[in-house]
N, C-alpha and C positions, 0 to 999 in steps of 0.2 A: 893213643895212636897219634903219631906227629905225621902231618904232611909236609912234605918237602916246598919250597916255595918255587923252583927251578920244573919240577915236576907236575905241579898244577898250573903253571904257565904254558909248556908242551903242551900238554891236556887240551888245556882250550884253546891254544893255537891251533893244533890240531884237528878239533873238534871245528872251530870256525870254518876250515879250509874244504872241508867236506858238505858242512852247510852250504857254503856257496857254490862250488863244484854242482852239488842237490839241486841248486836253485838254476844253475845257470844251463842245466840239462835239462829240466821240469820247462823253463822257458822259450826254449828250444823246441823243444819236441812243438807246444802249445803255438809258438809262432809258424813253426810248418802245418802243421792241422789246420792253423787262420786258411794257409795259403792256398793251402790244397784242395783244389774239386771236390763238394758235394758230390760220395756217387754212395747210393741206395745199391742194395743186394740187385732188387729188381731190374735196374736201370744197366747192371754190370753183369746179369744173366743175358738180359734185350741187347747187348750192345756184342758181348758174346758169341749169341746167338745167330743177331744179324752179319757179324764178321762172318762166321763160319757157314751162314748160308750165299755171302757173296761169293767167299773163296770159294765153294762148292759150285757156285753158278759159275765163275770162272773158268775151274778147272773139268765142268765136265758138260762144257758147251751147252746150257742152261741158258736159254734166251728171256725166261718169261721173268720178271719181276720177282725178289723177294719176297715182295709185299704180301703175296698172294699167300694162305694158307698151307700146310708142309699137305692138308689134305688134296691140295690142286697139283700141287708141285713135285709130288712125287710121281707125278706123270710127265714132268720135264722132259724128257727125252723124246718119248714120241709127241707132245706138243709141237715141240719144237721142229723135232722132222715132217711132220702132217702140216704144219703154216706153211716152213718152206717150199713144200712139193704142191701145195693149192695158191701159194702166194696172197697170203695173210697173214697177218700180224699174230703173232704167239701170245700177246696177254690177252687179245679180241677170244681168242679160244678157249684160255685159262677162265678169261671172267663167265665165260659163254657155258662153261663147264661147273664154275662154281654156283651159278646161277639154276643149272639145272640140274647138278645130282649132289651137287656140297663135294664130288670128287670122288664119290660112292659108285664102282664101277659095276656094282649089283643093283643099282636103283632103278625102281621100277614105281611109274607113274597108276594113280589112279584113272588114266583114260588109256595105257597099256604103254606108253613109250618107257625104252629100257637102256641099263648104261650111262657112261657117262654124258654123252653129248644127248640124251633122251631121246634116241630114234625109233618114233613110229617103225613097228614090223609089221608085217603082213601076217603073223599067225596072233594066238591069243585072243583079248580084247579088241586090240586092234582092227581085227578082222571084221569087227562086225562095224565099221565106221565105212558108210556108202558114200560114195560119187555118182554125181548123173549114169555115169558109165559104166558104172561097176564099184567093186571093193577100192577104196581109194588108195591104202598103200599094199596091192597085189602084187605089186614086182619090186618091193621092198626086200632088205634080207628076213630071216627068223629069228626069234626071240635068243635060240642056241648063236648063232654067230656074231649078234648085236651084244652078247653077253663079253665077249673076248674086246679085252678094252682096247688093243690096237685094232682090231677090224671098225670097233664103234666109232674110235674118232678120225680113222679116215674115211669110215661113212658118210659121218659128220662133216666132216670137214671139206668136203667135198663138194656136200649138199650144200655146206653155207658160199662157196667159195661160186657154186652155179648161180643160185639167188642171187648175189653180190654184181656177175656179169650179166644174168637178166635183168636188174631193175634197176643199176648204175647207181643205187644208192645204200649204204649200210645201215640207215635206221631200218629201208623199205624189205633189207634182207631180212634182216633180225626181224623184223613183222611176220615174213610170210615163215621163216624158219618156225618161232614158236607156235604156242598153239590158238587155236584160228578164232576161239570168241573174245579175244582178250584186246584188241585193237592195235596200239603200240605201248601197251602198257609192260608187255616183255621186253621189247627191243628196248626201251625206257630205261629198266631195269640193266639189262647186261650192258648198256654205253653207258648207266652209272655204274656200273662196277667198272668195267675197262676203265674208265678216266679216274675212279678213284685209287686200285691196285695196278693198274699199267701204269709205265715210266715214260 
C-alpha cells in the first residue's frame, strides 16, 4: 500500500486546524467560566425566590418585609389592611404574629389564647383566669370568632394599637399585650424580631 505524499500532508494539515480550532474553543469556554459568577443551585433558588416574593409584594400591595416567613406572609393582605386602619407599622404585626402563633391561625396557647395574634377569650381556659373584679377577659370575643383569622387580627390589632396610645411607649405595649408573668421578656422578643425581619 503506497501513500501519496500530497495526501498525508492534507491529512495533517487538516488534522492540525481542528486541533487548534478544539483548543481555541476549550479555551474560551474555560476563560468565560474564570469570569463568570460563582452561583450555587441554592443561592439561584434564594435569589429566585426572593425575586418573585418582591414582585409579588409589589404587585399585590404587600407592605410587610420579605424577610418574614411565607408562614407570616401569607396573611399579607389583611396585615397590611389591619396596620393601616390601627395606624401601625405592618412588620410590628408580622413579627408580633410570628412571635406568637409561627402564623398558625388554629394556635392555641397553653393558658387558652387562640389564633394568630393569641387573643385571650372569654370562654374556655381563659375563663377561669380572675381579676379583682371579676372574670378578666369577660367582654373579650369566643374562642369561635378569635378562630377566623381576620376577626383575630383586627382584634389584635386593635388591642395593641389601644396599649400603644395608653402607655406612649412600644416596649410598654408589647409588655402589657403579652402574657403578664413574663416581665419584658415578650416585648424583648417581638422588637427582636421586628428589627431583625422588618425593613
Amino acid at each position: 500500500m503506497m501513500f501519496h505524499p500530497g495526501l498525508v500532508f492534507r491529512g495533517l494539515l487538516f488534522g492540525c486546524v481542528v486541533l487548534i480550532a478544539l483548543a481555541s474553543l476549550a479555551t474560551a469556554n474555560a476563560t468565560l467560566a474564570a469570569q463568570a459568577p460563582e452561583v450555587s443551585l441554592s443561592t439561584a433558588v434564594q435569589t429566585k425566590s426572593e425575586t418573585t416574593e418582591m414582585a409579588a409584594t409589589n404587585l399585590d400591595g404587600c407592605t410587610i418585609s420579605p424577610k418574614f416567613p411565607p408562614k407570616v406572609r401569607r396573611w399579607c393582605s389583611l396585615i397590611t389592611r389591619v396596620a393601616e386602619k390601627h395606624d401601625l407599622p405592618p412588620d410590628l404585626i408580622a413579627a408580633l404574629i410570628w412571635q406568637e402563633s409561627g402564623g398558625n391561625p388554629a394556635a392555641y396557647s397553653r393558658s387558652g389564647a387562640v389564633g394568630l395574634m393569641q387573643v385571650m377569650p372569654r370562654d374556655g381556659i381563659a375563663a377561669r383566669f380572675n381579676c379583682p373584679n371579676g372574670p378578666c377577659f369577660a367582654k373579650r370575643p369566643t374562642i369561635k370568632q378569635l378562630k377566623d383569622p381576620e376577626f383575630n387580627l383586627e382584634y389584635g390589632a386593635r388591642m395593641l394599637a389601644r396599649l400603644l396610645a395608653q402607655r406612649g411607649d412600644l416596649r410598654e405595649a408589647l409588655k402589657a399585650y403579652g402574657p403578664m408573668d413574663v416581665g419584658y421578656t415578650y416585648a424583648d422578643k417581638v422588637l427582636t424580631l421586628y428589627q431583625q425581619y422588618g425593613e
